[in-house]
C-alpha positions in Angstrom: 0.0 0.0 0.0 3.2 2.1 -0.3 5.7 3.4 -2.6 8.9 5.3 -1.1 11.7 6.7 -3.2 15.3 6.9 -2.3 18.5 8.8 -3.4 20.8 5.8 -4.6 24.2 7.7 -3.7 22.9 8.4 0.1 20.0 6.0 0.8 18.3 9.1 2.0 14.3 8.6 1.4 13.0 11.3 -1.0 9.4 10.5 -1.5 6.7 8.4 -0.3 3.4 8.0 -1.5 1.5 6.3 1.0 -1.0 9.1 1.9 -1.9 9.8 -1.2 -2.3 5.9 -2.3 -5.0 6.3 0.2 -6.4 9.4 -0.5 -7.3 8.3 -3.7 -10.3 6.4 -3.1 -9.5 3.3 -5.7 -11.2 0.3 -4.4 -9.6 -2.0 -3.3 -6.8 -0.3 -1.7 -3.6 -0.1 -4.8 -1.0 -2.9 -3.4 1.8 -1.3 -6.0 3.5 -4.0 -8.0 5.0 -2.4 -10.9 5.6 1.6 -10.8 6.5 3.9 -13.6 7.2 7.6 -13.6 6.4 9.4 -17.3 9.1 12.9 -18.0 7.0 14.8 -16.0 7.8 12.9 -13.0 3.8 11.6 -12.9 3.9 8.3 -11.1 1.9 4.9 -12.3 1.0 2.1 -11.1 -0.4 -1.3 -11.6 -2.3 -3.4 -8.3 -1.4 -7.0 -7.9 -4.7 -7.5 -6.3 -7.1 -5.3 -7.9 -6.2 -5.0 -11.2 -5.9 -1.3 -11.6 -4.1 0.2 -13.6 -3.8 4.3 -11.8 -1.7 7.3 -12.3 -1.1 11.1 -10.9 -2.8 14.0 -12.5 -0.1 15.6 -11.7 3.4 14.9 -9.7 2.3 15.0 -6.3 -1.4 13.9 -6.9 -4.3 12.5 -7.0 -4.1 9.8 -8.3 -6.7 8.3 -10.5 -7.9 5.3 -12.1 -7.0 4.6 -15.4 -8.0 0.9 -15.6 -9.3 -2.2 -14.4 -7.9 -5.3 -16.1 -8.8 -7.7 -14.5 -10.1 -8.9 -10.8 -9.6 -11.7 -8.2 -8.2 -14.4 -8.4 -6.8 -13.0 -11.8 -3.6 -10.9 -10.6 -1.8 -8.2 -12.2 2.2 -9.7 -12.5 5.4 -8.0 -12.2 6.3 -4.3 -13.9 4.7 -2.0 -15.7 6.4 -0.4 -18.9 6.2 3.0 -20.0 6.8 3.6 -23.3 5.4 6.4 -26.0 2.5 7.1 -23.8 1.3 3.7 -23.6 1.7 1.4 -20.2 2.2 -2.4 -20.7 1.1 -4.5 -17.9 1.4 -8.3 -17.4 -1.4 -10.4 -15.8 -1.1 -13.6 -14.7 -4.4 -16.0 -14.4 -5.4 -18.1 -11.4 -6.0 -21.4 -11.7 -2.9 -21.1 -14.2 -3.4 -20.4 -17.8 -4.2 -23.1 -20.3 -4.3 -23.1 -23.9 -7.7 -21.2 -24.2 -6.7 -18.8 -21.6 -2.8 -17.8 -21.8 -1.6 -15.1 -19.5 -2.4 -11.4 -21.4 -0.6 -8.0 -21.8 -2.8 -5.2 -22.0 -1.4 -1.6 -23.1 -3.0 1.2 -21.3 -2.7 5.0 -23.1 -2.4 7.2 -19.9 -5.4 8.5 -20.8 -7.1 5.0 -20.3 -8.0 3.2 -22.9 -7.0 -0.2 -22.8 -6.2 -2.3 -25.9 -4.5 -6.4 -26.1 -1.2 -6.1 -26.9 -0.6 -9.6 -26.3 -3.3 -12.3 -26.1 -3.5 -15.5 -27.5 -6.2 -17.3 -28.8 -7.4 -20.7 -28.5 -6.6 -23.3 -30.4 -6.1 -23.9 -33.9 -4.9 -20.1 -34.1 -2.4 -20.4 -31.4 0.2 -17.8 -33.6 3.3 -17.3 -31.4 1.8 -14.7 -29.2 0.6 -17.0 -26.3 2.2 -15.5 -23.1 2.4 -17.7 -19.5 3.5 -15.8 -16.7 4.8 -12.8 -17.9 6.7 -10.7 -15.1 8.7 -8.0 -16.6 8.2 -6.3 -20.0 11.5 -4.1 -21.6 11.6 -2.1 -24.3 14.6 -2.2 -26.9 15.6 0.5 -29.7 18.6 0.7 -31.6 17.7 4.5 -32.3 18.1 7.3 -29.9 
């Protein structure tokens, strides 16, 4: 229910969010399990147990919901990616995924629409983008 920031070179603590987490009024209380902070030092984050998907107005707060993705027992797994304006979250299905239900990755504009980015389909059209247990997502460019 907590997210607290430190200065790597000291250790010194230099931010933590657990009043505002709370303020916010998302239901059920955020349990932070992958955080991201955009340029303008807005924080996001995805709930393991609720599903949400949230983010800052503005640095410093409130924070809102962007998303729900999915609900209990279904968990949101590992990070959360920020790329381009879109976030990329893992989920990870209880009882464990089968064929006709692989884990997904849903992208999330920060405005809150929500599109599959990867989910699989059940058989015969398998494809390659079946996903089981996804827990962190990076992003790669050869470009700067």
């Amino acid at each position: 229910e907590d997210v607290q920031c430190f200065n790597t070179s000291t250790g010194t603590q230099t931010a933590d969010y657990y009043s505002e987490i709370h303020a916010s009024g998302v239901s059920p209380v955020i349990q932070p399990v992958g955080v991201a902070f955009d340029a303008y030092n807005r924080m996001y984050l995805s709930s393991v147990f609720g599903g949400q998907v949230v983010g800052e107005v503005k640095p410093g707060g409130p924070i809102v919901a962007l998303a729900t993705l999915t609900s209990p027992p279904n968990l949101l797994n590992g990070g959360i990616a920020l790329r381009a304006g879109n976030l990329y979250v893992p989920t990870y299905y209880y009882p464990p995924p089968t064929l006709s239900t692989p884990d997904a990755i849903y992208k999330v504009s920060t405005s809150g629409t929500v599109t599959d980015f990867i989910l699989g389909a059940a058989p015969p059209a398998l494809g390659n983008d079946h996903v089981w247990g996804a827990t962190w997502i990076i992003f790669y460019s050869t470009t700067l």
